[in-house]
C-alpha positions as CSV (number, residue, x, y, z in Angstrom):
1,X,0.0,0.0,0.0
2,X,0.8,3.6,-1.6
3,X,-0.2,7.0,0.1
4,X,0.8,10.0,-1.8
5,X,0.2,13.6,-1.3
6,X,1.7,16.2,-3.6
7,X,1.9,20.2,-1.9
8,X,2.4,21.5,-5.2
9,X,-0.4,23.2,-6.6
10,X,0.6,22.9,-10.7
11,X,-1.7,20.9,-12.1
12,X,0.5,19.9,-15.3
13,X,3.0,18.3,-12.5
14,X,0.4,16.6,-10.8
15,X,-0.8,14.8,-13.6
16,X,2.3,13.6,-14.9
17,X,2.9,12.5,-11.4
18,X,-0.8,10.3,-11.5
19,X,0.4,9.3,-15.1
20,X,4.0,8.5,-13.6
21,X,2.7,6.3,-10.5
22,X,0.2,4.2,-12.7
23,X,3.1,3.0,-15.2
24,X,5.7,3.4,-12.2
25,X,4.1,3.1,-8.7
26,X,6.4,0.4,-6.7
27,X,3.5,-1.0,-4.7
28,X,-0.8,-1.2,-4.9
29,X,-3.1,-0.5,-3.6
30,X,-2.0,3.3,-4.3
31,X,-3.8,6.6,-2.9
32,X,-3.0,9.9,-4.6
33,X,-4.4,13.5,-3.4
34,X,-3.6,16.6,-4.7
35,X,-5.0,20.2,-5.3
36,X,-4.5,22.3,-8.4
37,X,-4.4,26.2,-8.7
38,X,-7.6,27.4,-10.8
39,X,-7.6,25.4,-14.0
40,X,-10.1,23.3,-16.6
41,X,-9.0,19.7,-17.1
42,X,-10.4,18.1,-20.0
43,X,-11.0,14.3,-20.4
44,X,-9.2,12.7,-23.1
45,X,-11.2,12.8,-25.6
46,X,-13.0,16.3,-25.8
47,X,-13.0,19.2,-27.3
48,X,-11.5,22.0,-25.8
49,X,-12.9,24.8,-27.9
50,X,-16.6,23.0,-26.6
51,X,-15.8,22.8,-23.0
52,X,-14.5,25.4,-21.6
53,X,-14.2,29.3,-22.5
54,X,-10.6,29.5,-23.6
55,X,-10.2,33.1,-24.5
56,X,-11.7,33.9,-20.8
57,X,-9.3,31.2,-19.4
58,X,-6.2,33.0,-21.1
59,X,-7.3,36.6,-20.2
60,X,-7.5,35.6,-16.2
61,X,-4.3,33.0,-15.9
62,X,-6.6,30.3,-15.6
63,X,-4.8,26.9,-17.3
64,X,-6.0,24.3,-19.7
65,X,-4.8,20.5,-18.9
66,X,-5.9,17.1,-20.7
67,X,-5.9,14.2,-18.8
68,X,-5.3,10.2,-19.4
69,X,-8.9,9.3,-18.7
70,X,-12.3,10.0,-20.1
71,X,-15.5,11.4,-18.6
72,X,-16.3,15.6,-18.8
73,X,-15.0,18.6,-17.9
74,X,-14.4,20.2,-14.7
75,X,-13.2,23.3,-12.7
76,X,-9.8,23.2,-10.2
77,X,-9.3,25.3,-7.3
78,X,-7.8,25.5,-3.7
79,X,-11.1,24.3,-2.6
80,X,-11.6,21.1,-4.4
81,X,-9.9,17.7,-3.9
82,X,-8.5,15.8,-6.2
83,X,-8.7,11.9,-5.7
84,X,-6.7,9.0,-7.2
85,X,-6.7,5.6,-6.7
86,X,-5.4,3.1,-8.3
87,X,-5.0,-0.8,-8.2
88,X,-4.4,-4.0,-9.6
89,X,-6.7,-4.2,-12.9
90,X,-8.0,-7.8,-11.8
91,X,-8.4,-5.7,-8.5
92,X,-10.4,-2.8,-9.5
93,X,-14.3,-2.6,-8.3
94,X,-15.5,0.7,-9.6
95,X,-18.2,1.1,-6.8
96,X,-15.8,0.3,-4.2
97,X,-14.4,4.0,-5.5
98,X,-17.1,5.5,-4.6
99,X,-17.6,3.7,-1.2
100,X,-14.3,5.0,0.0
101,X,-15.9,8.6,-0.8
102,X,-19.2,7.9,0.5
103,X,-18.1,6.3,4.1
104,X,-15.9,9.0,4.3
105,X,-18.3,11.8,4.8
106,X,-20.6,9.6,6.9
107,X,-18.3,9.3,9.4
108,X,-16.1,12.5,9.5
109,X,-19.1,14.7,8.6
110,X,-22.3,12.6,9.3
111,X,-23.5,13.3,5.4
112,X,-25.8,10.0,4.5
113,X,-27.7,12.3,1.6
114,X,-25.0,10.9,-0.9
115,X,-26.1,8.8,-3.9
116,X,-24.5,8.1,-7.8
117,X,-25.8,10.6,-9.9
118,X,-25.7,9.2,-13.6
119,X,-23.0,7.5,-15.3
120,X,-20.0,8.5,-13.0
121,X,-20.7,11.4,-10.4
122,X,-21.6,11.9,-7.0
123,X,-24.5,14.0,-5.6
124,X,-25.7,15.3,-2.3
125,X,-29.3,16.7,-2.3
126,X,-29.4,15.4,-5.8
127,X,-26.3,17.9,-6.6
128,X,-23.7,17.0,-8.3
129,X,-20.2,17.7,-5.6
130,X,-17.9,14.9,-7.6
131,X,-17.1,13.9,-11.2
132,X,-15.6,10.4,-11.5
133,X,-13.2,9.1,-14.5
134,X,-11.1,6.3,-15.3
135,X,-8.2,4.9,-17.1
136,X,-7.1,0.9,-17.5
137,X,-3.5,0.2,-18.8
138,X,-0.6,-2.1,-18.4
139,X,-2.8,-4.3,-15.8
140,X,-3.5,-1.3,-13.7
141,X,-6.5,0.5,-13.3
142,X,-6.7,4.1,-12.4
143,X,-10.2,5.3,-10.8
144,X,-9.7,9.5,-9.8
145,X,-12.1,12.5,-9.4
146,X,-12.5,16.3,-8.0
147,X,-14.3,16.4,-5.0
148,X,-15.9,19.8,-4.3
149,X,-15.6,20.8,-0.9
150,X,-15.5,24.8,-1.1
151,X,-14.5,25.8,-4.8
152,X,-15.6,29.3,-6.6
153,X,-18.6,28.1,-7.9
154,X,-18.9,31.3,-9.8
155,X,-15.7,30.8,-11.6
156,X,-16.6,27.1,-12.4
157,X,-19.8,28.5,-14.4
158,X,-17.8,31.5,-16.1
159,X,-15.1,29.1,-17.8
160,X,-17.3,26.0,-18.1
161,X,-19.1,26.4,-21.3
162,X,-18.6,26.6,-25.0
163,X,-16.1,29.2,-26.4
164,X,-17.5,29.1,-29.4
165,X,-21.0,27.8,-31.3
166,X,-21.1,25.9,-34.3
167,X,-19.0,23.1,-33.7
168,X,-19.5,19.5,-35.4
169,X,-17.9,16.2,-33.6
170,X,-18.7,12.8,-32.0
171,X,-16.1,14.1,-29.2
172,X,-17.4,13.2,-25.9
173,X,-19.6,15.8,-24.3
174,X,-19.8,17.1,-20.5
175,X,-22.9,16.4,-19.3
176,X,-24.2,19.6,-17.5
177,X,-25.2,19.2,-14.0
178,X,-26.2,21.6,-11.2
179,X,-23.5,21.9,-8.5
180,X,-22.5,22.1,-4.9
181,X,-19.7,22.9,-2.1
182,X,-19.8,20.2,0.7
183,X,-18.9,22.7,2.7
184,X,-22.7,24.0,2.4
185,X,-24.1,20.9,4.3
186,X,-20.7,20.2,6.3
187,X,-19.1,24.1,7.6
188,X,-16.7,22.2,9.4
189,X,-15.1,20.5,6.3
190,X,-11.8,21.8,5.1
191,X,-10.0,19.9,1.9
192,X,-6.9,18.9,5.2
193,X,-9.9,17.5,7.0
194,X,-11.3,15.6,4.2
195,X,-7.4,14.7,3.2
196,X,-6.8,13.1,6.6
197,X,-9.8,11.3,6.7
198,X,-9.5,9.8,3.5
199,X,-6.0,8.2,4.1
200,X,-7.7,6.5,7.3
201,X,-10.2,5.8,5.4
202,X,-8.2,4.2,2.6
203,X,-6.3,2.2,5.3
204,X,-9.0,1.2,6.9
205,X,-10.6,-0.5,3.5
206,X,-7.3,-1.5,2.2
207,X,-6.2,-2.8,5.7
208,X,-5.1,-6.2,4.8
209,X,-2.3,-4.9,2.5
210,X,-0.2,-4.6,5.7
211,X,1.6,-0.9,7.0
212,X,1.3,1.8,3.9
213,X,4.6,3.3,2.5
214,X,3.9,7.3,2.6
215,X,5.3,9.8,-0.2
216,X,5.5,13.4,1.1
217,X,7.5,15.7,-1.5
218,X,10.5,14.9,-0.6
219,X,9.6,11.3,-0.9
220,X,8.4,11.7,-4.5
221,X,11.5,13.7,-6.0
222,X,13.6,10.8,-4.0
223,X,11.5,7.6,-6.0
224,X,10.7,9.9,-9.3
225,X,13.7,11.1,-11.1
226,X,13.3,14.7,-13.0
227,X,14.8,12.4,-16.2
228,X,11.3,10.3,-15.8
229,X,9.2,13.0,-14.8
230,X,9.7,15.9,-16.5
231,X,9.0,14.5,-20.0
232,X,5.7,13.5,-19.1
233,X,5.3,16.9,-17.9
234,X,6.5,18.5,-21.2
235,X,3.9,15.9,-22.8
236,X,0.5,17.1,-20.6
237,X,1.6,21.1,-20.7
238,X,2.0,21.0,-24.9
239,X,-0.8,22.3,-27.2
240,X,0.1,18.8,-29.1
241,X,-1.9,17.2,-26.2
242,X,-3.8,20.3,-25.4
243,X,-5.4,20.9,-28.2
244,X,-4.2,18.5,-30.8
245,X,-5.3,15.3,-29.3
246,X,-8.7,16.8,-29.7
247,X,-10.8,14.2,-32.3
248,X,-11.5,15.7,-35.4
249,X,-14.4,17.9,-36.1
250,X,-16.0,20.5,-38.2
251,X,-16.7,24.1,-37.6
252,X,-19.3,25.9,-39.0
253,X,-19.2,30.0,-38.4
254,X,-21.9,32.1,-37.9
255,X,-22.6,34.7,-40.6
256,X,-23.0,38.3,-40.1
257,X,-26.5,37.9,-40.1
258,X,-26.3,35.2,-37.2
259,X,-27.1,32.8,-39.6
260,X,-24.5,29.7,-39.6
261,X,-21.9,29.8,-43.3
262,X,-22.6,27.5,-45.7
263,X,-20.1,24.9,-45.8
264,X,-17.7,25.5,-42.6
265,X,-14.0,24.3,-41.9
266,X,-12.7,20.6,-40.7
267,X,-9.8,20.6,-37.9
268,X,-7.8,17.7,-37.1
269,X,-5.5,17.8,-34.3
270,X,-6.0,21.5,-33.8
271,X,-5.7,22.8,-36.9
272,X,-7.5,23.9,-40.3
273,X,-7.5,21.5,-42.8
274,X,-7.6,22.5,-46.2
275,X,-5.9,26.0,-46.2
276,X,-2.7,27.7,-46.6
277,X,-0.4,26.4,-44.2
278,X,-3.2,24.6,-42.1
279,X,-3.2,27.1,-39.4
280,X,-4.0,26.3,-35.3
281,X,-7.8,26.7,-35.5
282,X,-7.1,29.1,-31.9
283,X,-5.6,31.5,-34.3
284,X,-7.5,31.0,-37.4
285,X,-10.6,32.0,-34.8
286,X,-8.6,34.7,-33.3
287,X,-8.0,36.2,-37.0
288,X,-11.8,35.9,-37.9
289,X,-12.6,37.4,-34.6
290,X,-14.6,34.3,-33.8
């Protein structure tokens, strides 16, 4: 058994570290927590020009990040949790995921209005306070999610949302959902508090694994060299993955009169097919004004 908790708040490290620990991780079970400055992460195979408002996102600091594993789009702050875990793939249990969550709050904050909301989130009050995702590779199986405990709610709704109208694709769509802080139900809860009682949590579930190994900092620069790290870093931080790896799609703009063009552009991998030099559709939009 794995505990890890990174204190840095860059949310392209922190994924290459997630990435790093499922190909790398010396021992499973394996819990990961971590907490990103403001940011949108992407699931693998969306569209980033659907998702999220990018132009908004660049004017206020406010990163972009694509992760490993599927499932919608959602909002990073200092008030939400992000948490991994990861097993053996002949191991993995998806709702035993979600248990760890659930019996959590019950006991540290006595919340039993919890349920599955959909496909893959969580919901108090019928509220959506978690989005779940998952990524199977190399017989491991990673099962992560945010976990809002007191995020800027207004900030999630001003860069959640399409930047611009028009677009074309079979790219997975997020799946909107009304939101909500557990901090509203539970004042007391702080994302240390839920941090501590997760890891005895985890232990407690994952008990028979014998005493966990803990990775502070210190312990991860020790067991993950920069030469492994930072490539995978350099990888998650690029427009290749960024915008590139977004599936291909077609874009139809709106006329002066508000009416859509006829005919419209295809992108693949982020950028305009079919013209001149086949420019990064971010800048082709940027030129038009879009």
């Amino acid at each position: 058994m794995l505990i890890v908790q990174s204190r840095s708040t860059d949310v392209y490290r922190n994924l290459a570290m997630e990435e790093w620990l499922l190909d790398h991780a010396p021992e499973l079970p394996l819990l990961y927590l971590y907490v990103n400055d403001p940011c949108v992460v992407i699931g693998k195979n969306q569209n980033p020009w659907r998702e999220c408002r990018l132009s908004l996102m660049e004017k206020e600091g406010v990163l972009l990040a694509r992760r490993i594993s599927g499932g919608g789009a959602v909002y990073h702050d200092s008030g939400n949790l992000n948490v991994s875990v990861m097993v053996d793939r002949t191991e993995y249990v998806e709702r035993k995921q979600y248990d760890l969550i659930f019996q959590t709050l019950e006991t540290m904050a006595a919340l039993h209005n919890l349920s599955i909301l959909g496909k893959n989130s969580l919901g108090i009050d019928g509220l959506k306070f978690s989005g779940q995702a998952f990524c199977h590779r190399r017989g491991r199986s990673l099962h992560h999610g945010t976990i809002l405990v007191n995020a800027d709610l207004k900030r999630l709704g001003r860069y959640l949302g399409p930047e611009v109208e028009g677009i074309e694709t079979r790219a997975v769509a997020s799946v909107p959902a009304k939101v909500a802080n557990l901090s509203e139900y539970a004042p007391e809860l702080t994302v240390k508090k839920l941090s501590d009682a997760l890891i005895e949590k985890f232990q407690e579930m994952y008990g028979s694994c014998g005493v966990p190994e803990c990775w502070s900092d210190v312990e991860i620069e020790k067991n993950c060299a920069a030469t492994q790290l930072l490539p995978i870093i350099g990888k998650i931080s690029s427009n290749d993955w960024k915008l590139g790896h977004t599936p291909r799609f077609f874009f139809h703009p709106p006329s002066p009169d508000g009416f859509r063009e006829t005919g419209g552009v295809e992108v693949q991998k982020g950028r305009v097919v079919g013209l001149d030099g086949a420019p990064l559709f971010a800048e082709w939009l940027s030129a038009r004004q879009l």
